[in-house]
Structure formats: structure tokens, C-alpha cells
Backbone bond lengths (Angstrom), bond angles and torsions (degrees), N, CA, C in turn:
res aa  C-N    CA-C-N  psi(-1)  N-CA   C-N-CA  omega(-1)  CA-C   N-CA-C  phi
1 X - - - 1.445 - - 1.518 108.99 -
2 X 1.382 121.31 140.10 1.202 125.59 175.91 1.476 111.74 -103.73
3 X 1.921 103.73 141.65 1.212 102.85 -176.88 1.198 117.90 -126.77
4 X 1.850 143.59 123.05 1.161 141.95 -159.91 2.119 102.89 -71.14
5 X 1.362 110.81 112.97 1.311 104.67 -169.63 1.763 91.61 -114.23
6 X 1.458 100.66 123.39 1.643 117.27 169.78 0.974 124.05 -124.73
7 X 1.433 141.37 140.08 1.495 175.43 -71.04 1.688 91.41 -173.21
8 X 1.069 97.77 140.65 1.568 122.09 168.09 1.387 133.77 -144.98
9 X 0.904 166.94 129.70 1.967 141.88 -178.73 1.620 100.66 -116.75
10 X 1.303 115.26 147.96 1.488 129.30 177.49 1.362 119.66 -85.77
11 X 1.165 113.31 138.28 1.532 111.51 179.91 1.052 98.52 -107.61
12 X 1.619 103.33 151.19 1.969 116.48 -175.14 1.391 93.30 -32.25
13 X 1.011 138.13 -88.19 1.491 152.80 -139.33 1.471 98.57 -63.37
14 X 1.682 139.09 7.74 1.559 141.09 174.90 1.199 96.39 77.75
15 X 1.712 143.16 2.61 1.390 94.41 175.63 1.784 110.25 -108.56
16 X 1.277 107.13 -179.08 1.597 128.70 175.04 1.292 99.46 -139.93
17 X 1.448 86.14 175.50 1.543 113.47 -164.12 1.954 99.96 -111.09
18 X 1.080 135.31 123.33 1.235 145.75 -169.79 2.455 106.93 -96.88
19 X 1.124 91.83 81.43 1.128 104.43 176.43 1.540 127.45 1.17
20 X 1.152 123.76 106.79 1.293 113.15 172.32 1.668 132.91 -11.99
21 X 1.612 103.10 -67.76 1.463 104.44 169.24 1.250 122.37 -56.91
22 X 1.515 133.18 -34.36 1.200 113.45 160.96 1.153 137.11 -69.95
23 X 1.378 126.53 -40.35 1.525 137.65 133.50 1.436 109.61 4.02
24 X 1.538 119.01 -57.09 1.485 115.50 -169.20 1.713 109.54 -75.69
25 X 1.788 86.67 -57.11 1.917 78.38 179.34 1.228 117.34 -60.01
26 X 1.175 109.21 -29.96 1.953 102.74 -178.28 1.750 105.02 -66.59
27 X 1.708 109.15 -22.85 1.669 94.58 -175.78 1.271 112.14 83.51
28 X 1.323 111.44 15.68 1.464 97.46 165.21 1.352 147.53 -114.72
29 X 1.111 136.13 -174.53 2.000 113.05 -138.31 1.562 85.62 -156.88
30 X 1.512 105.39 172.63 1.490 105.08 -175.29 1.756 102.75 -69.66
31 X 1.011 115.76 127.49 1.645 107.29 167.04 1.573 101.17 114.44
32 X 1.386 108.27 -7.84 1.465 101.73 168.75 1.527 125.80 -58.93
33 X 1.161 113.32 150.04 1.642 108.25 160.95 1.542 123.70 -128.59
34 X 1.088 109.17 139.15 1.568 116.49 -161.83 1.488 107.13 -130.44
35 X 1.373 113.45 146.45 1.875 129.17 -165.36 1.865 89.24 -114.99
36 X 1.079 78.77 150.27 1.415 107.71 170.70 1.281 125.58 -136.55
37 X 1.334 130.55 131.36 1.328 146.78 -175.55 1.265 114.18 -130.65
38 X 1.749 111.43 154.46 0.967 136.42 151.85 1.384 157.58 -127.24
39 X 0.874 133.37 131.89 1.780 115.13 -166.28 1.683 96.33 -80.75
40 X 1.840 90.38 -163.12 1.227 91.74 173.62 1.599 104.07 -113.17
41 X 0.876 135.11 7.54 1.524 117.05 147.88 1.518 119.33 -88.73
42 X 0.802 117.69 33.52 2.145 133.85 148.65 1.339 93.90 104.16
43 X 1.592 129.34 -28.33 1.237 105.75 -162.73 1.421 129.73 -73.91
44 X 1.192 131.60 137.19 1.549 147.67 168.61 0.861 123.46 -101.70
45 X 1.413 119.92 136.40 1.474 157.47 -161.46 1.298 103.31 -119.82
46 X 1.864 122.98 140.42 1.247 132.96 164.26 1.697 109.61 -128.68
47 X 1.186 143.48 142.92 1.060 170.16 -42.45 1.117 138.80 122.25
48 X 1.267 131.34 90.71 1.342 130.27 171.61 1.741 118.35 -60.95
49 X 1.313 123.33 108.07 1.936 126.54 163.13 1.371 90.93 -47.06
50 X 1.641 96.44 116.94 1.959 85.04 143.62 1.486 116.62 -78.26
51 X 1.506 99.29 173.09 1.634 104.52 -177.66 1.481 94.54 -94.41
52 X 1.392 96.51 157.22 1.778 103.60 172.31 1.263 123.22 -39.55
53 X 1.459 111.50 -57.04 1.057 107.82 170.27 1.888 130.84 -34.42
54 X 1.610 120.51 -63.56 1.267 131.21 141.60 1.922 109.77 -15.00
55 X 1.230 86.62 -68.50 2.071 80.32 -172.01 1.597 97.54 -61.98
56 X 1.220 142.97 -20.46 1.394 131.39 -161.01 1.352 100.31 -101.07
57 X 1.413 116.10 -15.55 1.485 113.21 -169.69 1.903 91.80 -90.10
58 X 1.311 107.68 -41.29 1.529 115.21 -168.53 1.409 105.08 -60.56
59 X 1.754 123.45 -41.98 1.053 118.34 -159.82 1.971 111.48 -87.49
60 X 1.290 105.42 -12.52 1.143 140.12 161.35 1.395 111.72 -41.21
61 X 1.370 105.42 -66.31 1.504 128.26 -167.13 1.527 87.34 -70.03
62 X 1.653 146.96 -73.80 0.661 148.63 177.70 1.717 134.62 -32.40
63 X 1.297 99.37 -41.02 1.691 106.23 176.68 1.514 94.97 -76.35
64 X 1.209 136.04 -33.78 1.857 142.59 -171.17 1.312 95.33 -73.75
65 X 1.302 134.66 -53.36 2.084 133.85 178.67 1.695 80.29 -74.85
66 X 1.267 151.80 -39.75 1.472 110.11 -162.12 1.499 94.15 -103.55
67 X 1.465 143.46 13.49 1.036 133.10 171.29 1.585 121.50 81.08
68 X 1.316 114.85 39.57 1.405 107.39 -160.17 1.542 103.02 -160.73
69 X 1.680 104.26 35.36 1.281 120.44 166.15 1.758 118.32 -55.15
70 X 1.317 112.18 -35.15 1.512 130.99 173.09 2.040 110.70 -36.38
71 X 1.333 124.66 -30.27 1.179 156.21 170.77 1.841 86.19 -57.08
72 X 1.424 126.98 -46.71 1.547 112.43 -155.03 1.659 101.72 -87.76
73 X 1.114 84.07 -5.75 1.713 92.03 -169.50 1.868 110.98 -71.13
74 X 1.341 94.47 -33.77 1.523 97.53 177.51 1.460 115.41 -83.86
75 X 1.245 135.57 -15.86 1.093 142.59 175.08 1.976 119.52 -90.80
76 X 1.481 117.15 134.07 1.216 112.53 175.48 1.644 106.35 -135.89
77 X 1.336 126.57 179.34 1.457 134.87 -160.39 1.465 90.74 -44.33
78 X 0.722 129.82 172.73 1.816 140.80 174.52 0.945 122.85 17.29
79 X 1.745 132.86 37.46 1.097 125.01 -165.19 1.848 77.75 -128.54
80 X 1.251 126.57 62.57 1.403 137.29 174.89 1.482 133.08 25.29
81 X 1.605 91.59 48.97 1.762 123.11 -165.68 2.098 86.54 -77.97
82 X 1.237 111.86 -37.42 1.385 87.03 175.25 1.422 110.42 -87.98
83 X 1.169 157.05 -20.50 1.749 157.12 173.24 1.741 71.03 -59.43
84 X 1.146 135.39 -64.08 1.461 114.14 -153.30 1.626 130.01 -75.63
85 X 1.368 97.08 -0.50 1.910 125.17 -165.12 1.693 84.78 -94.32
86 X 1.437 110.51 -62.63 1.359 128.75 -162.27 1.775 110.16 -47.22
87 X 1.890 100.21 -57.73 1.020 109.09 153.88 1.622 164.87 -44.73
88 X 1.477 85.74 -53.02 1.284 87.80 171.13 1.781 122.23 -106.75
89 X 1.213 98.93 3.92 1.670 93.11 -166.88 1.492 89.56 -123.35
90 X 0.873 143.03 11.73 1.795 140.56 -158.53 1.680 92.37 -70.50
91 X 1.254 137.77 -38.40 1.332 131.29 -157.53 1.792 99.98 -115.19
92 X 1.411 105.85 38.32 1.694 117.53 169.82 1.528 100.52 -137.36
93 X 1.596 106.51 -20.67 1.688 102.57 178.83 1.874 99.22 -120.21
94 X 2.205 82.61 132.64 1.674 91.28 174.91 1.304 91.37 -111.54
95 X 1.450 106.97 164.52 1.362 130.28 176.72 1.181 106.55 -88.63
């Protein structure tokens, strides 16, 4: 498998600039936010956050395939439908 390997340099203050081409496949836009991980054999991973919106649409999709859309019915704009997306469905939605 081939892997696109790119160069970056750090500025005093830790940051860099994250390459255009990855920028695109990752999908990300000014205002994005992205996680980073690591194992313990050094390697790191970067990540696009979805926006709430994304987790509400995903978890959405999910209660409709498990049948249990009835859950949206009790919830309205600010009545903490995302504390409850965040909560309870976080390990049915991947990023």
C-alpha cells in the first residue's frame, strides 16, 4: 500500500499548517476541529470532529435503522436533544 508522506515545520508557538491535500480528504474548512491521537508505538492519527449537527443527523439515521425514532418526539430545539445525542448514542456514531 502506498502512503502520501508530507513535511510540515513548527512554529515556536506548536502550530503547523496541515497540507492542503489532506485538508480536502479530511473535509476540512475554516472553523473545523480535528482530534488527534496516539498509540503507543508513536503513531498518530488526525481526525476530523463532526459538528453537532453531523452527530444529530448520524444519530438520527440510526434510531430510524434501529426503529426508535419515537425517542425524537419528546425532544424539541433546546430542550437538550444534543446532551442527549452526545449521551446516549456516542458509541453507535463514528466519525
Amino acid at each position: 500500500m502506498y502512503y502520501m508522506i508530507y513535511t510540515a515545520k513548527i512554529t515556536s508557538k506548536g502550530t503547523t499548517t496541515i497540507p492542503a491535500d489532506l485538508r480536502r480528504k479530511l473535509g476540512l474548512k475554516t472553523g473545523s476541529e480535528v482530534a488527534f491521537s496516539s498509540t503507543k508505538k508513536g503513531e498518530i492519527t488526525i481526525e476530523r470532529v463532526p459538528t453537532i449537527e453531523e452527530l444529530r443527523l448520524r444519530a438520527q439515521a440510526e434510531m430510524t435503522k434501529q426503529g426508535t425514532t419515537d425517542i425524537l418526539k419528546n425532544y424539541k430545539s433546546g430542550d437538550g436533544f444534543t446532551a442527549h445525542v452526545k449521551e446516549k448514542y456516542a458509541s453507535y456514531i463514528k466519525p
